[in-house]
LOVONU-478973 format. One record per residue (C-alpha): residue in three letters; chain; residue number from 1; x, y, z. Coordinates in steps of 0.1 Angstrom, whole numbers, plus 5000, padded with zeros to 4 digits. Each point is the difference from the previous one (the first is absolute). Layout:
BEGIN
  residuo  cadena  num    px    py    pz
      Ala       A  NUM     X     Y     Z
...
END
This chain:
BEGIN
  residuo  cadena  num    px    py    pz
      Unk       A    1  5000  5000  5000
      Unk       A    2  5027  5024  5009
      Unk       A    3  5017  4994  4964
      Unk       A    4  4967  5007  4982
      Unk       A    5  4997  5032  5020
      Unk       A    6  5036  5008  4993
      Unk       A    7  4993  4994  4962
      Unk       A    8  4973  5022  5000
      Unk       A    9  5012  5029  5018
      Unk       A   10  5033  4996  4973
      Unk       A   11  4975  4999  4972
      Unk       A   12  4978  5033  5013
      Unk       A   13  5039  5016  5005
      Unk       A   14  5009  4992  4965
      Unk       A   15  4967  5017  4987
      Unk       A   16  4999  5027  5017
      Unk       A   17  5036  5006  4988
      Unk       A   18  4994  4992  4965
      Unk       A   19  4970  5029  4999
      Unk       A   20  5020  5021  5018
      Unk       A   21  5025  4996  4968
      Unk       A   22  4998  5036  4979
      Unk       A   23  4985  4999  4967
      Unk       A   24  5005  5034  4987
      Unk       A   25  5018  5032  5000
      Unk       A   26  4984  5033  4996
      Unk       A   27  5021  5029  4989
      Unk       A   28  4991  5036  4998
      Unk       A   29  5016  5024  4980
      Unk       A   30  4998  5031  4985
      Unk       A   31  5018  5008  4965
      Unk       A   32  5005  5042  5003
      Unk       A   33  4993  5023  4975
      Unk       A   34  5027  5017  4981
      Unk       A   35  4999  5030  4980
      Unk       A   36  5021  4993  4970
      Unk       A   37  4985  5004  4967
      Unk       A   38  5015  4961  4985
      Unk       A   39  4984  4986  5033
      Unk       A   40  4990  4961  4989
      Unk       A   41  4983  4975  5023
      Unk       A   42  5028  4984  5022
      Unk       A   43  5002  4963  4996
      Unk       A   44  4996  4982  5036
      Unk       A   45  5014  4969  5004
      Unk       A   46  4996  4978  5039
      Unk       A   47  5018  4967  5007
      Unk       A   48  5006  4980  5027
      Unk       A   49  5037  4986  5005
      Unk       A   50  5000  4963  5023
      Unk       A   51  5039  4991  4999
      Unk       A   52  5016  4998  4967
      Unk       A   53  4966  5004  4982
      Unk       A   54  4973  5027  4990
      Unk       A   55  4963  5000  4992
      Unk       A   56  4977  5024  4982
      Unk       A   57  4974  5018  5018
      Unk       A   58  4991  5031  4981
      Unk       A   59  5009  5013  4968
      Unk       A   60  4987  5032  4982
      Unk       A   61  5014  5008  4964
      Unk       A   62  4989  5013  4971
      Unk       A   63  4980  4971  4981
      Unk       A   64  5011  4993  4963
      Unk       A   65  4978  4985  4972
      Unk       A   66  5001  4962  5000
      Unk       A   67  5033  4988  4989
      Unk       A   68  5017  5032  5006
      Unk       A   69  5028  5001  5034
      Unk       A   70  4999  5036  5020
      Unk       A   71  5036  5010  4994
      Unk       A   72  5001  5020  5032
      Unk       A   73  4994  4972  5025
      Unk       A   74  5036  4994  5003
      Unk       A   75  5004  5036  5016
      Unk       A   76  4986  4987  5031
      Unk       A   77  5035  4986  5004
      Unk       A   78  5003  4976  5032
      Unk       A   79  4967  4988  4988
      Unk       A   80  5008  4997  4967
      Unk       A   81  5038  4979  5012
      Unk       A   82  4975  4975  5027
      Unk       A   83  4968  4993  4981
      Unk       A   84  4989  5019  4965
      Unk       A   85  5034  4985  4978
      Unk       A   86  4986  4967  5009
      Unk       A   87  4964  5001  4998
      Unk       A   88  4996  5000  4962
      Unk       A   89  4974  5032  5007
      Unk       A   90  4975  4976  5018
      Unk       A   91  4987  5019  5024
      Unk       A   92  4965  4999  4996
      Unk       A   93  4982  4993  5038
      Unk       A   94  5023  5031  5016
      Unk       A   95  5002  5027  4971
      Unk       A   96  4978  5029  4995
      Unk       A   97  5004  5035  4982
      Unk       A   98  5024  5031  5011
      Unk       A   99  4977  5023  5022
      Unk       A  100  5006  5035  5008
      Unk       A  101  5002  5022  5028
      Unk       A  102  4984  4985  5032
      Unk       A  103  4994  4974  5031
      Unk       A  104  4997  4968  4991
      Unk       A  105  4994  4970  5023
      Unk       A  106  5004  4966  4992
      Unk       A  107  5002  4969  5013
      Unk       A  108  5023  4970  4989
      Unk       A  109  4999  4966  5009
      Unk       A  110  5030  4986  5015
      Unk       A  111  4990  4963  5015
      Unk       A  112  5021  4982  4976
      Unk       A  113  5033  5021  5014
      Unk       A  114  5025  4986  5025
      Unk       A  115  4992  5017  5038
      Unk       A  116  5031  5020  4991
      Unk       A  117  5007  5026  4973
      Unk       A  118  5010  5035  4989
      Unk       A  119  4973  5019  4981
      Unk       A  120  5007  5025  4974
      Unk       A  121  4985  5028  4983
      Unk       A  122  5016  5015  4969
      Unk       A  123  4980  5029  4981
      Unk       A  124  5015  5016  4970
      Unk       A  125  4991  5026  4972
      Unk       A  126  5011  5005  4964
      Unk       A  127  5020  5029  5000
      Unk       A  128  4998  5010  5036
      Unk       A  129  5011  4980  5031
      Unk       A  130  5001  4967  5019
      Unk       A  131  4993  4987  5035
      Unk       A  132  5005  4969  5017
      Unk       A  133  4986  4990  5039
      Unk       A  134  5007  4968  5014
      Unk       A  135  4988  4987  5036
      Unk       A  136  5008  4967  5016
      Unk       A  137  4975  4979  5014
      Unk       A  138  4997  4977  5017
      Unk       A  139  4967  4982  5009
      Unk       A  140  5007  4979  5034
      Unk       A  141  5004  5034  5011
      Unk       A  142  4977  5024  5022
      Unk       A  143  5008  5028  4977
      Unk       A  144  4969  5003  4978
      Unk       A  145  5004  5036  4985
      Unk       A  146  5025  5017  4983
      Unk       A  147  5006  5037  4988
      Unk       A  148  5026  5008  4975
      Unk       A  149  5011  5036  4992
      Unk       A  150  4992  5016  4968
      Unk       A  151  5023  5007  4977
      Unk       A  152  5003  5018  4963
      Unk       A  153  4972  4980  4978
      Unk       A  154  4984  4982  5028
      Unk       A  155  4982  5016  5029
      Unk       A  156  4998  4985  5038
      Unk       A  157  4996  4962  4998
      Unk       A  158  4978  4975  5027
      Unk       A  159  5004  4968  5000
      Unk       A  160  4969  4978  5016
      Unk       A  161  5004  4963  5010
      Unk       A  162  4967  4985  4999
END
């Protein structure tokens, strides 16, 4: 009896654990207005890094007509050197268009990553400048939030566990 009780209380344990495991990440983030007449929609690119891998989250680019690559995708440079020169442009469940100006909030799913890894944020615009954040995270840990300063193309970052 005490072994069934044991076993139960090890199985209600690993439950609760495993639902306890986050899912998602929700980032907020602002992309600032600049006053430049050859402003262009900044491409936004967010992966996660486990050890000695990455893994697309997010990517915003300027779509081409079918069959045609988006020469500038490269310009988002440690990007470009983890994940877009091996993708073969497939990146059809994370893309979406450039957008302009604004707050955006979005939430990525991140239950396939390792408990440990570095998240980065790399924004970049043709002809103007480029940004890249990066937080680690880690998700054994208490630390559920995160705020990361803004810098030239990319306003004040927060990063949700969920």
């Amino acid at each position: 009896m005490k072994k069934l009780i044991a076993t139960i209380a090890l199985l209600i344990s690993s439950v609760a654990a495993f639902s306890a495991q986050a899912t998602s990440l929700n980032v907020d983030f602002s992309l600032p207005k600049i006053d430049d007449k050859n402003y262009r929609k900044p491409y936004v690119a967010i992966w996660a890094e486990p050890k000695g891998e990455s893994e697309n989250l997010l990517l915003w680019h300027f779509k081409k007509h079918k069959g045609k690559k988006d020469k500038w995708l490269p310009d988002i440079r440690r990007w470009w050197r983890k994940e877009g020169r091996y993708s073969d442009g497939k990146f059809d469940g994370i893309t979406g268009a450039t957008k302009g100006a604004g707050q955006y909030n979005v939430d990525l799913d991140i239950a396939h990553l390792p408990k440990k890894f570095t998240l980065f944020i790399e924004v970049i615009r043709e002809k103007g400048g480029r940004s890249i954040v990066r937080q680690k995270i880690d998700l054994n840990s208490d630390k559920k939030q995160f705020k990361l300063a803004a810098s030239e193309e990319l306003g004040e970052v927060t990063i949700k566990v969920k």
